[in-house]
DRENMARDREN-510060 format. One record per residue: residue in one letter; x, y, z of N, C-alpha, C in turn; residue number from 1. Coordinates in steps of 0.05 Angstrom, whole numbers. Layout:
# DRENMARDREN-510060
['A' [X Y Z] [X Y Z] [X Y Z] NUM]
...
# end
This chain:
# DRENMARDREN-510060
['X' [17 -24 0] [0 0 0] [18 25 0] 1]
['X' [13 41 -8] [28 60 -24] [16 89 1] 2]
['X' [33 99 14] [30 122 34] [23 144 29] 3]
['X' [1 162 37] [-10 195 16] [28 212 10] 4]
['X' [38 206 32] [71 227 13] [88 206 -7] 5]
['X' [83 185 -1] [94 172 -26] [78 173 -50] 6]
['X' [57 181 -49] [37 183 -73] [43 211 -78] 7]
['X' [53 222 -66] [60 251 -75] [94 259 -95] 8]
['X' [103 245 -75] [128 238 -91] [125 221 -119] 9]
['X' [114 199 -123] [118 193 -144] [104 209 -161] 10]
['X' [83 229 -151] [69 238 -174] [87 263 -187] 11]
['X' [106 273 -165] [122 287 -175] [147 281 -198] 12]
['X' [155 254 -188] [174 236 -201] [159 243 -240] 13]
['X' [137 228 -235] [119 228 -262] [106 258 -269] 14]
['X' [110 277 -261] [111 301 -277] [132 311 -285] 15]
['X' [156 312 -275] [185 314 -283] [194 297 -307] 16]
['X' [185 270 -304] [201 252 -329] [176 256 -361] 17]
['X' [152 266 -344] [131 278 -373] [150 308 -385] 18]
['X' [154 321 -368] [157 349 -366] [195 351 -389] 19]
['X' [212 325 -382] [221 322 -398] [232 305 -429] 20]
['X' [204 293 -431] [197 269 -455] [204 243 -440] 21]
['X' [210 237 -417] [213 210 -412] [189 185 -401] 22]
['X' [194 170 -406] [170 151 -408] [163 139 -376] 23]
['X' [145 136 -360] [153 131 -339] [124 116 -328] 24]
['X' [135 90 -331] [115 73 -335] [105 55 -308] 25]
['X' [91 55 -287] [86 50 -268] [92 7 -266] 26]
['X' [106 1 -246] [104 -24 -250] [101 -41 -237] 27]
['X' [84 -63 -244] [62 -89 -220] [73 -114 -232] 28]
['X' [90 -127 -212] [97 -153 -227] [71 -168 -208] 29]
['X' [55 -183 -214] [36 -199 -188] [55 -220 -176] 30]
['X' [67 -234 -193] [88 -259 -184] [114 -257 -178] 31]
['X' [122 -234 -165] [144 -225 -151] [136 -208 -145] 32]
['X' [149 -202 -117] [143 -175 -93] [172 -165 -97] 33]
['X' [175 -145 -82] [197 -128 -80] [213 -114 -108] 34]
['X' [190 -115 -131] [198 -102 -153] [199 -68 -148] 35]
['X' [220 -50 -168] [218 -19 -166] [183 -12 -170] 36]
['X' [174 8 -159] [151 21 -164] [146 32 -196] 37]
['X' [174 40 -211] [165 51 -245] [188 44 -259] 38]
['X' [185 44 -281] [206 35 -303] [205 72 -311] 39]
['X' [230 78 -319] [238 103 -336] [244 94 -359] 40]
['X' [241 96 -384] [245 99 -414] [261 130 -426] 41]
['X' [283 127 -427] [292 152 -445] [309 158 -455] 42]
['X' [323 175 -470] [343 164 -497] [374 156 -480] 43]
['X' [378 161 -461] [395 152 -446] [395 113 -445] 44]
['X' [370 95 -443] [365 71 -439] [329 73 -423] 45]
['X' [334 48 -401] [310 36 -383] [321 40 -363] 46]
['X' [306 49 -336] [319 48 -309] [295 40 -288] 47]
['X' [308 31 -270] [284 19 -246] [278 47 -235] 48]
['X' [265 56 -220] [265 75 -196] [237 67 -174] 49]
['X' [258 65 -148] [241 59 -131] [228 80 -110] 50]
['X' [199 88 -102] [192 107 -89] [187 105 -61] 51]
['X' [205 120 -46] [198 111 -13] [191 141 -3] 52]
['X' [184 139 20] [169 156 40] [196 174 48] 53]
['X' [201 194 52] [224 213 63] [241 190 95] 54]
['X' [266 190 91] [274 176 112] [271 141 113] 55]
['X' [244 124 94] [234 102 101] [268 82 87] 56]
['X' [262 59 103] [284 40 83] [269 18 69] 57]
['X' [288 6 53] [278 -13 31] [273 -30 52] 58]
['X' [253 -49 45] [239 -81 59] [267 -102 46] 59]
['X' [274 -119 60] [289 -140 56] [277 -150 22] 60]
['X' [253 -155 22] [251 -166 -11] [264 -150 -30] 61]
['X' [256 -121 -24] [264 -97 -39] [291 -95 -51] 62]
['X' [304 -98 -20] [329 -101 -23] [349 -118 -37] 63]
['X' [337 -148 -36] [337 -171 -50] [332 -165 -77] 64]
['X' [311 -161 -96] [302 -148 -114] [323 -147 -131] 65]
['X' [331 -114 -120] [343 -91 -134] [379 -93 -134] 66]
['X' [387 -117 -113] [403 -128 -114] [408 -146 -142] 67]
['X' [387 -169 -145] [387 -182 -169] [391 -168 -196] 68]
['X' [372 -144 -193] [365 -131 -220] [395 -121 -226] 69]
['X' [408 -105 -210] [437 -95 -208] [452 -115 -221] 70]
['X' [458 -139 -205] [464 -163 -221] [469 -160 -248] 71]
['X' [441 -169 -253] [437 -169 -282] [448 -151 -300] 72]
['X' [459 -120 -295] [458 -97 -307] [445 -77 -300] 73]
['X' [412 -84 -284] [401 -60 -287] [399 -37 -270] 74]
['X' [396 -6 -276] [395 13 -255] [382 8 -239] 75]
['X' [383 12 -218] [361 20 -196] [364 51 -182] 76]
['X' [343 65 -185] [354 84 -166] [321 84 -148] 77]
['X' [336 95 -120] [312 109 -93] [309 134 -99] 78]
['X' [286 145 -96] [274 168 -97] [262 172 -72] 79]
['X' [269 193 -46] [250 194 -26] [236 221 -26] 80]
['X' [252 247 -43] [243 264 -35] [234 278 -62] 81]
['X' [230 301 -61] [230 320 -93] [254 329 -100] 82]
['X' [284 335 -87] [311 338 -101] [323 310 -99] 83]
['X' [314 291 -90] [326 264 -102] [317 262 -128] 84]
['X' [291 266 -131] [275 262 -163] [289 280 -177] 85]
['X' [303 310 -170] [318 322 -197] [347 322 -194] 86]
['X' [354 308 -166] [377 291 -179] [388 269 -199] 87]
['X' [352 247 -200] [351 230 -216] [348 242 -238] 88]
['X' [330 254 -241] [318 262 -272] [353 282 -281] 89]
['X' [364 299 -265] [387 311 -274] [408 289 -287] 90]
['X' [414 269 -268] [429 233 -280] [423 231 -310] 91]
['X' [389 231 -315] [379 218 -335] [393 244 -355] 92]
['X' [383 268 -352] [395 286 -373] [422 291 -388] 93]
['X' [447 273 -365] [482 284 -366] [475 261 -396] 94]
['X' [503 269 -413] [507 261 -433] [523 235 -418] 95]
['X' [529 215 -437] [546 202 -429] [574 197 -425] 96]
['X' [579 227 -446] [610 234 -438] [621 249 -413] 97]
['X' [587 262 -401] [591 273 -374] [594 250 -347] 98]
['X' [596 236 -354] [596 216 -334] [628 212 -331] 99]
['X' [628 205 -299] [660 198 -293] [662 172 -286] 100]
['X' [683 163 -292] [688 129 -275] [706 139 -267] 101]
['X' [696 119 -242] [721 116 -227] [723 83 -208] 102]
['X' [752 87 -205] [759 65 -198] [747 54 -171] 103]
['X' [742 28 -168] [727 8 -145] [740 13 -125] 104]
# end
């Protein structure tokens, strides 16, 4: 069940990624729990993003989850507040030559 400020946050999440063409597609697996709350679509790739309550932590499945997905390749990012969301959505905008590596 989804909390009235987490319903606020994600709605924010999903006016930001409208507000800059990205696709942001809400997501219900029924036969696995601890999946991200939305898929992002945008010319960058696909990314998980998961929506929590200001302060809340991931549930052990969650955590499990997003562990696997990582695994695999895939992003995951947490969103708890409205400048985490335009930190994310800022992520999604850097080019990919703006990105730094760095060493483990």
């Amino acid at each position: 069940m989804t909390s009235p400020r987490e319903r606020v946050i994600e709605g924010y999440l999903l006016d930001q990624c409208r507000a800059h063409g990205f696709l942001c597609l809400k997501f219900v697996s029924p036969a696995r729990g601890g999946v991200p709350d939305r898929i992002v679509v945008g010319p960058r790739g696909t990314v998980f993003v998961e929506v929590k309550r200001p302060g809340s932590r991931l549930r052990k499945l969650q955590q499990l989850t997003h562990a696997k997905l990582r695994r695999y390749g895939a992003e995951v990012h947490i969103v708890d507040d409205n400048p985490s969301v335009d930190a994310f959505i800022a992520h999604l905008l850097e080019s990919p030559s703006d990105q730094r590596i760095t060493a483990p």
